[in-house]
C-alpha positions as CSV (number, residue, x, y, z in Angstrom):
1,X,28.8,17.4,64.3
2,X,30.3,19.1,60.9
3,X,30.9,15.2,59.6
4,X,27.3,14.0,60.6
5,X,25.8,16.9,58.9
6,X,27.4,16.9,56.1
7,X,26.7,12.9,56.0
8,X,23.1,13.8,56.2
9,X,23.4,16.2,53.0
10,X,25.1,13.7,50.9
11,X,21.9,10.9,51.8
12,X,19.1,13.8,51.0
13,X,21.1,15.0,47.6
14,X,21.1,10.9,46.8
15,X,17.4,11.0,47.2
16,X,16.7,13.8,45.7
17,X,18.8,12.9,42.2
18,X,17.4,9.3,42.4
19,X,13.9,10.9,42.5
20,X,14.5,13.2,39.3
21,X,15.9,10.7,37.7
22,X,13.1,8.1,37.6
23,X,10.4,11.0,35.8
24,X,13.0,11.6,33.2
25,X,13.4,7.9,32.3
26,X,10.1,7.0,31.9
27,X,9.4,10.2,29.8
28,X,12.2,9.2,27.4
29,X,11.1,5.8,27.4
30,X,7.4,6.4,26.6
31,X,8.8,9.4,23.9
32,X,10.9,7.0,22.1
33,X,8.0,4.7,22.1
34,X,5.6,7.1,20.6
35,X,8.4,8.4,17.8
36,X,9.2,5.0,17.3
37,X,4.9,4.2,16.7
38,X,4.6,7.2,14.6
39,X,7.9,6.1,12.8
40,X,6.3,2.9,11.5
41,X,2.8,4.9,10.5
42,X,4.6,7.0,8.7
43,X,6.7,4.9,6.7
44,X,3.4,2.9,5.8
45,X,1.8,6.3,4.3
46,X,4.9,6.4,2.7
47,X,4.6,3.3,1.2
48,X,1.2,4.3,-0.1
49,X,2.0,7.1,-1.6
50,X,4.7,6.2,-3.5
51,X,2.7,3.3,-5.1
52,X,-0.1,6.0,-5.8
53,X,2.1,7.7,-7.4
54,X,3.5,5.2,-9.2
55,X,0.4,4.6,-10.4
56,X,-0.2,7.8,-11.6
57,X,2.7,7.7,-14.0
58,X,1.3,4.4,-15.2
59,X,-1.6,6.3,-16.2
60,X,0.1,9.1,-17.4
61,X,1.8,6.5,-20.1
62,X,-1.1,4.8,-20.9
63,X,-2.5,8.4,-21.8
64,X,0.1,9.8,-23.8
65,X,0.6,5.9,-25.9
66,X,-2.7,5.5,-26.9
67,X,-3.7,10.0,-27.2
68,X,-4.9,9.3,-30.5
69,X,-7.6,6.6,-29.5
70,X,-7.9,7.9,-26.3
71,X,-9.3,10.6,-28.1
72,X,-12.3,8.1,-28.5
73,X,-13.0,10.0,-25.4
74,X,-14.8,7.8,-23.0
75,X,-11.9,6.1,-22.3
76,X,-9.2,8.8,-22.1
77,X,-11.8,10.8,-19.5
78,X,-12.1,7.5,-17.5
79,X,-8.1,8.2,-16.9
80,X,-8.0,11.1,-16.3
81,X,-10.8,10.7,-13.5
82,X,-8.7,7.9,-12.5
83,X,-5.8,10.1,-12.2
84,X,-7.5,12.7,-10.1
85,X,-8.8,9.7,-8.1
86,X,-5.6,8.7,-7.4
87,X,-4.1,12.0,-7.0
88,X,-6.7,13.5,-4.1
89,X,-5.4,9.9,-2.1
90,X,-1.9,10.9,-2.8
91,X,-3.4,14.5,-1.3
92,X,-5.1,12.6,1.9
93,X,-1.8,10.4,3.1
94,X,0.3,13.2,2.4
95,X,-2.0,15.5,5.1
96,X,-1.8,12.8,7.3
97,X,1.9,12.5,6.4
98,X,2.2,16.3,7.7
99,X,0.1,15.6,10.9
100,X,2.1,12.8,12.5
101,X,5.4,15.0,11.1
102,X,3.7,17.8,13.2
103,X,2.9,15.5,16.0
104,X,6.1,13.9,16.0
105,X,7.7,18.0,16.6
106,X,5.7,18.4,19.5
107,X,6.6,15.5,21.0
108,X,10.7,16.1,20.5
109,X,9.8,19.9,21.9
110,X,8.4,18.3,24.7
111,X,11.0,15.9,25.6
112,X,13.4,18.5,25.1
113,X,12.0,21.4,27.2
114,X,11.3,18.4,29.5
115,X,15.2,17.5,28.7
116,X,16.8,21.0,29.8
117,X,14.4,21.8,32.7
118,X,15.9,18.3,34.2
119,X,19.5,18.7,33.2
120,X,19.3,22.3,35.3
121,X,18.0,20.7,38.3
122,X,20.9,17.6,37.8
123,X,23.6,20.6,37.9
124,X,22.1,22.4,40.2
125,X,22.4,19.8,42.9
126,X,25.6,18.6,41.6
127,X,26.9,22.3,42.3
128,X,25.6,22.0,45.9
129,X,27.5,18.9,45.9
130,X,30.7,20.0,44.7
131,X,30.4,23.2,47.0
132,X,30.0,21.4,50.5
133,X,32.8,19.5,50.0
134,X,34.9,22.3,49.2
135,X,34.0,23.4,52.7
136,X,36.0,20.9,53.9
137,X,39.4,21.3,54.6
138,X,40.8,17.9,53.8
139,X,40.0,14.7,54.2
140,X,40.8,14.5,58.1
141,X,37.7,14.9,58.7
142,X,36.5,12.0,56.6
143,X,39.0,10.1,58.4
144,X,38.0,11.0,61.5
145,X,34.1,10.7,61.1
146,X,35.7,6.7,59.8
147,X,37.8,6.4,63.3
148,X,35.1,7.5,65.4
149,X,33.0,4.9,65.0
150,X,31.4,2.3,67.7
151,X,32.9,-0.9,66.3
152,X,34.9,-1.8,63.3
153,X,32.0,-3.4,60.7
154,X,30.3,0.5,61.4
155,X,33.8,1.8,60.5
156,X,33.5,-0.6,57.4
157,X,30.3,0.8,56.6
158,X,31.1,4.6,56.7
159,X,34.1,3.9,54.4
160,X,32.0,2.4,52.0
161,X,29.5,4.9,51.8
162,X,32.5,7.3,51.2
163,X,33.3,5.0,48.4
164,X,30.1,5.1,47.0
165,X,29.2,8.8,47.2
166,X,32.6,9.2,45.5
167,X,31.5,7.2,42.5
168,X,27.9,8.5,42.6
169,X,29.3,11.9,42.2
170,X,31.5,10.9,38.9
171,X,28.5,8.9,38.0
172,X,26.3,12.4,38.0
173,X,29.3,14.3,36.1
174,X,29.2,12.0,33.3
175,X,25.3,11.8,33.3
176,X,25.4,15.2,33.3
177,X,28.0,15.1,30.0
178,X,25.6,12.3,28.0
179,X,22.1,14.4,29.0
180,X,23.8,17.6,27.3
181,X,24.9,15.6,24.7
182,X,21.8,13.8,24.3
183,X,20.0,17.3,24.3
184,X,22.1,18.5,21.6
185,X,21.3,15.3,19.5
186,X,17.4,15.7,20.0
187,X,17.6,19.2,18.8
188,X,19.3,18.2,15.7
189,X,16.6,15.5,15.1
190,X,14.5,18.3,15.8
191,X,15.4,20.3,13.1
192,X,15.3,17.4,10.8
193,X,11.6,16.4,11.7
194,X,10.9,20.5,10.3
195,X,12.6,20.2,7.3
196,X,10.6,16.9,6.8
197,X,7.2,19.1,7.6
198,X,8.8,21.6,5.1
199,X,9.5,19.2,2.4
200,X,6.1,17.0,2.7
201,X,4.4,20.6,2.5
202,X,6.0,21.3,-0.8
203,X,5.2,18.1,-2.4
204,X,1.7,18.5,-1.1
205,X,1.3,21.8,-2.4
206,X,2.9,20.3,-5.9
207,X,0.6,17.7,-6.2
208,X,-2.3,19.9,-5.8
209,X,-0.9,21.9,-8.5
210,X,-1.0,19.1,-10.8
211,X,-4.5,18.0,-9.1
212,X,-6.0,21.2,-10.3
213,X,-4.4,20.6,-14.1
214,X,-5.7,17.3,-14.5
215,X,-9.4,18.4,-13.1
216,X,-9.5,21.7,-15.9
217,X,-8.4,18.4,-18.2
218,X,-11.0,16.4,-17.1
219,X,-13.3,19.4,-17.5
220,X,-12.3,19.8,-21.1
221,X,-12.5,16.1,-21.8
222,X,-16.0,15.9,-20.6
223,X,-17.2,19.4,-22.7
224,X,-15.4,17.2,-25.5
225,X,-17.4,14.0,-25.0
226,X,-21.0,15.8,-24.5
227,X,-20.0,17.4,-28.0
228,X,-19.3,14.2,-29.8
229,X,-22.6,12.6,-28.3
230,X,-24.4,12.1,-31.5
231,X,-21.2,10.1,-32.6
232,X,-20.8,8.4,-29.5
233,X,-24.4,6.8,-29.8
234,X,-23.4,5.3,-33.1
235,X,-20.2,3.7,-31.9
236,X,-22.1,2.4,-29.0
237,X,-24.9,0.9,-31.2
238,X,-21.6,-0.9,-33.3
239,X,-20.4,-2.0,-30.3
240,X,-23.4,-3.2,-28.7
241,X,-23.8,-5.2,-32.1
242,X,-20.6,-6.5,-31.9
243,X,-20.6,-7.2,-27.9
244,X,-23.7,-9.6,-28.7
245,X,-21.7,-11.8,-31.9
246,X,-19.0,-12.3,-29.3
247,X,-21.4,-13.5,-26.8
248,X,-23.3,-15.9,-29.2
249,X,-20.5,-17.3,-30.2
250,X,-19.2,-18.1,-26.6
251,X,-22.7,-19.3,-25.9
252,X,-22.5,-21.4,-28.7
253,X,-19.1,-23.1,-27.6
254,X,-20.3,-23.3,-24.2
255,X,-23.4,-25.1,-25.4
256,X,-21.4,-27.6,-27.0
257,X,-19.2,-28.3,-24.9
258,X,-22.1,-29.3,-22.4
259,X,-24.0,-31.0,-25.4
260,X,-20.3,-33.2,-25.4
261,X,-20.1,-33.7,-21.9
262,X,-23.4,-34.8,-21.5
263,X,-23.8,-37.2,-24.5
264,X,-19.9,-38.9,-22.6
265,X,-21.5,-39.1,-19.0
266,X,-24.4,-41.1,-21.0
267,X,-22.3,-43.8,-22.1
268,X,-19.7,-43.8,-19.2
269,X,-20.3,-44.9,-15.7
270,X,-22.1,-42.3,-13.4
271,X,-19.7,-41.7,-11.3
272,X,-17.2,-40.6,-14.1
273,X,-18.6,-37.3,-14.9
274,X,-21.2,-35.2,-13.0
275,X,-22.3,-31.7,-13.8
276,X,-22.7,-29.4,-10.6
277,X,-26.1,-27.9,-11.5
278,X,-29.0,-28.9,-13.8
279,X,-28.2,-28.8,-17.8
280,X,-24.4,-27.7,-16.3
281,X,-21.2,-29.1,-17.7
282,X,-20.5,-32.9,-16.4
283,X,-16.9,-32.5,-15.6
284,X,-14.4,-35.6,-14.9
285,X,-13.1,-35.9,-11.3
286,X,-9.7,-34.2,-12.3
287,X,-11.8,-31.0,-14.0
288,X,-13.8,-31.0,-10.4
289,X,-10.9,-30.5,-8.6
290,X,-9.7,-28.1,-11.4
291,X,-12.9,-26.1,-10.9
292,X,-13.0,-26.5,-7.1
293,X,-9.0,-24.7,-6.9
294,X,-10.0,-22.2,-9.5
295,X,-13.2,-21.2,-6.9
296,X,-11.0,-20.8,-4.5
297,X,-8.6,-18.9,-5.9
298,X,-11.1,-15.7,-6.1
299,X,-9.7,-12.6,-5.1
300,X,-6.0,-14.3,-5.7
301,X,-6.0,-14.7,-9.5
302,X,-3.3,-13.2,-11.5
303,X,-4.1,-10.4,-13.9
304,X,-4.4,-11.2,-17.4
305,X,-2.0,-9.4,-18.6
306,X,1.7,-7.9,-17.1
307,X,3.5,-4.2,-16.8
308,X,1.4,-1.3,-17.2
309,X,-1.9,-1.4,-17.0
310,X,-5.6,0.9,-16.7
311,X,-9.2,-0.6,-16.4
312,X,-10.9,1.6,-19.2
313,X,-14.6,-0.5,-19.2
314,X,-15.5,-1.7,-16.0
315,X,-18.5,-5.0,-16.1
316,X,-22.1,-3.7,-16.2
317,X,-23.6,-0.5,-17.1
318,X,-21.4,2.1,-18.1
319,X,-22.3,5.6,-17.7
320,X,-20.5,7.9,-19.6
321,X,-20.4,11.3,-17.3
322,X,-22.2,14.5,-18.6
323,X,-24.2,11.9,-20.9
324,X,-27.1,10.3,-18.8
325,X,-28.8,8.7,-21.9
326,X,-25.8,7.2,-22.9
327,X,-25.1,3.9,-21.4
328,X,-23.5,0.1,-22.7
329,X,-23.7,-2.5,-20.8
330,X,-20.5,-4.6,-20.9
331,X,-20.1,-8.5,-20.0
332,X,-16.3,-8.2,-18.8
333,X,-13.8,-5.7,-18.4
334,X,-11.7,-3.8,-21.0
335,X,-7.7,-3.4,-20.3
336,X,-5.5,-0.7,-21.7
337,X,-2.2,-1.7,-22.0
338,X,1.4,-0.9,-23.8
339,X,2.2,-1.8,-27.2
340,X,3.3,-5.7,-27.8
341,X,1.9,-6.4,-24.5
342,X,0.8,-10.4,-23.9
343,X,-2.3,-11.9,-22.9
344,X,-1.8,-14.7,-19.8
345,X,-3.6,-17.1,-18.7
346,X,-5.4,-16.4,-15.4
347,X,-5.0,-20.0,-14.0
348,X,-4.6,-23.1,-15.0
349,X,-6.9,-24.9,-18.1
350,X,-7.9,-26.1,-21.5
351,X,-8.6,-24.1,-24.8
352,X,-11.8,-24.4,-25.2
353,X,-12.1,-22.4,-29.0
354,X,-10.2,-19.6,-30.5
355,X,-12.4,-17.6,-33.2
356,X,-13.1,-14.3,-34.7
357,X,-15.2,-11.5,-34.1
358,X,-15.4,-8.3,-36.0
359,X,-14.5,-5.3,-33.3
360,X,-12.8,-8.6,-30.9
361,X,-10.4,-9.8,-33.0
362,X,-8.9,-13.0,-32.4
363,X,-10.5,-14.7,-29.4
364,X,-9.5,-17.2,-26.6
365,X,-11.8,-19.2,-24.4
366,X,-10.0,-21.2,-21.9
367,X,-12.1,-24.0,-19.6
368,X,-11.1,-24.3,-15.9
369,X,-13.4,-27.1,-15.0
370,X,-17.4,-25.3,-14.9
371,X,-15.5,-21.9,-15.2
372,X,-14.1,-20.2,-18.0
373,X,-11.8,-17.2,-19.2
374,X,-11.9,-15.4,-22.1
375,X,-9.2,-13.2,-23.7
376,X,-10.5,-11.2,-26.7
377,X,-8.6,-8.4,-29.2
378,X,-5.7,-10.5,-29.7
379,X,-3.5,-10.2,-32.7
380,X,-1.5,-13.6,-32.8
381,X,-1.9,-16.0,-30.6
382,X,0.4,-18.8,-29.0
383,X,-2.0,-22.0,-28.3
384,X,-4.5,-23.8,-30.4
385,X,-7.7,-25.5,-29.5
386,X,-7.2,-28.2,-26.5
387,X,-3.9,-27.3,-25.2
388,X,-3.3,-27.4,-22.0
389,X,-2.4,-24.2,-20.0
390,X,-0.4,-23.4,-17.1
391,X,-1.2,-19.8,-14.8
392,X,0.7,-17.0,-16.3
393,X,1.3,-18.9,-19.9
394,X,1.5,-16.7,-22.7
395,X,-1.8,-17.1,-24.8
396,X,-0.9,-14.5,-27.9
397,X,-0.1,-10.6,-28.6
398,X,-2.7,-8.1,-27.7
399,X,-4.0,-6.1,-30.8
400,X,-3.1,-2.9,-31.3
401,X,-5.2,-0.4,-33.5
402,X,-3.0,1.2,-36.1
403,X,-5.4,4.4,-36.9
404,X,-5.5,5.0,-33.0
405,X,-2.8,3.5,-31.4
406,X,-5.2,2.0,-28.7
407,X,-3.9,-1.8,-27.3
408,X,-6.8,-3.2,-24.8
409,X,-7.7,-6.3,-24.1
410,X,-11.1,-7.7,-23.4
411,X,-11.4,-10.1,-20.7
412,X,-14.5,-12.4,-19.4
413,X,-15.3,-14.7,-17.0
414,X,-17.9,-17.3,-16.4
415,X,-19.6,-19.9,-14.3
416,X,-21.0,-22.4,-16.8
417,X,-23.2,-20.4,-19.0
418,X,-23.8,-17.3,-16.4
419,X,-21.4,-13.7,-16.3
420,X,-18.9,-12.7,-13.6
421,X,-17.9,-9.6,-12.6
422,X,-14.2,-10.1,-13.2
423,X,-12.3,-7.5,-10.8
424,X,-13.7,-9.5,-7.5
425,X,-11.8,-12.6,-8.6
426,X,-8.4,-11.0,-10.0
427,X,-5.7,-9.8,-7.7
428,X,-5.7,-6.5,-9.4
């Protein structure tokens, strides 16, 4: 009766362990999934941050190069707002960098509580295990429980399931081994996921140190600007005068380049050029197709210019802040930049003019088919009227001002003779 007893333990404990063991693995399985989800989220908002920050210090360079212009203080506010722009982003990924860190803790507490509480249980059972069969004497009675049975193939069986329990209990003794092993590893990731916590939470806590700087800047930039008001209006009245030569004298090119095309379509056949509105420019099958890949390139266009970079003068109204009455309307965007940076060609085209206009320097006007680009406040420049362009070709030095140490360039762009807003169509 001892041996069928004691057989009857052994099936119950191998229910009992299989049981426990199922909750256990899908609770790892669905933690690792979760760490691993959070894992990838994480290193995103990483990814963000870093090129916030990197950013920033693009800023920050553009800032202290062109301090003495930037003391024209419209633009050196608009960077610092940008800064602080950029810097309360940094401030929301790096909260939500904190949360999933948190999140992430709770999750490894839970698994290990959850860990421990199971591994007890595991070697609780496995002591009941190893204490029965200490009850035994020896193994006669294994042997005889084998002998006494009805026919050989039952014989067979009960020696196998010996066999098996035997294994099943080394089995549970290592298993036992890897889960303390395993919860000593999770503790030590653990410990890793606080000092990440800790070490976001300083950098957060840095960052709004510097927020609160560059906002008592901002604050002093923009007392600065309301004083200088009077001033401002007059440079704004210069540059408003000097904002409408330029755009006369692109009108002016634009008109005769139209006047051209027209007067060619008139004595070539009518298929050869077409223009794709009324009093438009009647382009050639090849500047079609030119202007057709240029429209659907918006959105993907390279930026006119490479390395650092800051829109200071954004298209349309500007509103200076602290100054309502104060306002200039601008017909493209204006680009600070670093010293002996190059002006490039935003896709592929003709040069359509190059002139000069007081306050714009040298000019460039490439065509794309019905669309064109123009690239003002250059100091020399590389191409000459009816060269061919490639995207990303060097077009000529953008100027820089020697009093204020101030390099921007102005950039337009057009549909035949109507204003874009440039940022839509440039991968910025």
């Amino acid at each position: 009766m001892k041996i069928f007893r004691f057989v009857r333990m052994l099936s119950a404990m191998t229910r009992v362990l299989t049981r426990n063991s199922l909750p256990y693995i899908l609770l790892f399985s669905f933690a690792a999934i979760t760490l691993s989800a959070s894992s990838r989220s994480k290193q995103s908002l990483e990814k963000q941050r870093k090129a916030l920050l990197n950013e920033i210090e693009q800023t920050g360079k553009l800032l202290n190069e062109n301090n003495k212009s930037i003391s024209a203080v419209q633009n050196r506010l608009h960077l610092v707002a940008k800064q602080i722009d950029d810097r309360k982003q940094v401030l929301t990924i790096l909260g939500k960098e904190i949360d999933k860190t948190s999140a992430d803790i709770r999750t490894k507490e839970y698994l290990i509580n959850d860990l421990v509480k199971k591994l007890k249980v595991k070697k609780e059972h496995y002591a009941i295990s190893v204490r029965k069969l200490r009850t035994q004497k020896n193994n006669s009675e294994h042997l005889l429980w084998i002998l006494s049975a009805d026919h050989i193939s039952q014989s067979y069986r009960r020696m196998l399931y010996l066999q098996k329990y035997a294994e099943w209990r080394k089995n549970q003794a290592e298993e036992i081994l890897a889960q303390q092993q395993r919860v000593t590893a999770e503790k030590k990731l653990l410990e890793a996921k606080k000092r990440e916590k800790e070490n976001l939470s300083k950098i957060k806590r840095t960052e709004e140190t510097k927020l609160q700087k560059e906002e008592a800047i901002k604050k002093t930039e923009a007392a600065n600007l309301a004083k200088k008001a009077k001033n401002l209006e007059a440079q704004l009245k210069i540059k408003r005068q000097q904002a409408d030569a330029l755009n006369r004298k692109i009108e002016q090119i634009i008109a005769a380049e139209v006047k051209a095309a027209q007067k060619a379509a008139q004595t070539q056949s009518k298929t050869a050029r077409k223009a794709n509105t009324k009093g438009g420019f009647a382009m050639t099958k090849a500047e079609q197709t030119l202007s057709s890949n240029f429209a659907s390139n918006k959105g993907r266009l390279p930026f006119p210019l490479k390395g650092s970079y800051q829109i200071t003068e954004h298209f349309g109204v500007q509103q200076y802040e602290g100054l309502i009455n104060v306002r200039h309307n601008s017909n493209g965007i204006k680009i600070a930049t670093t010293k002996g940076n190059h002006a490039k060609a935003v896709f592929d085209g003709v040069v359509s003019g190059i002139f000069l206009v007081p306050g714009y320097q040298t000019s460039i006007i490439l065509r794309h088919g019905n669309y064109l680009t123009l690239y003002a406040n250059l100091d020399q420049v590389s191409v000459k009227k009816g060269d061919k362009v490639s995207t990303g070709q060097n077009l000529g030095i953008i100027y820089t001002d020697s009093a204020t140490g101030e390099t921007a360039l102005y950039f337009e762009l057009w549909k035949e003779q109507t204003k874009q807003n440039p940022e839509p169509w440039l991968n910025t």
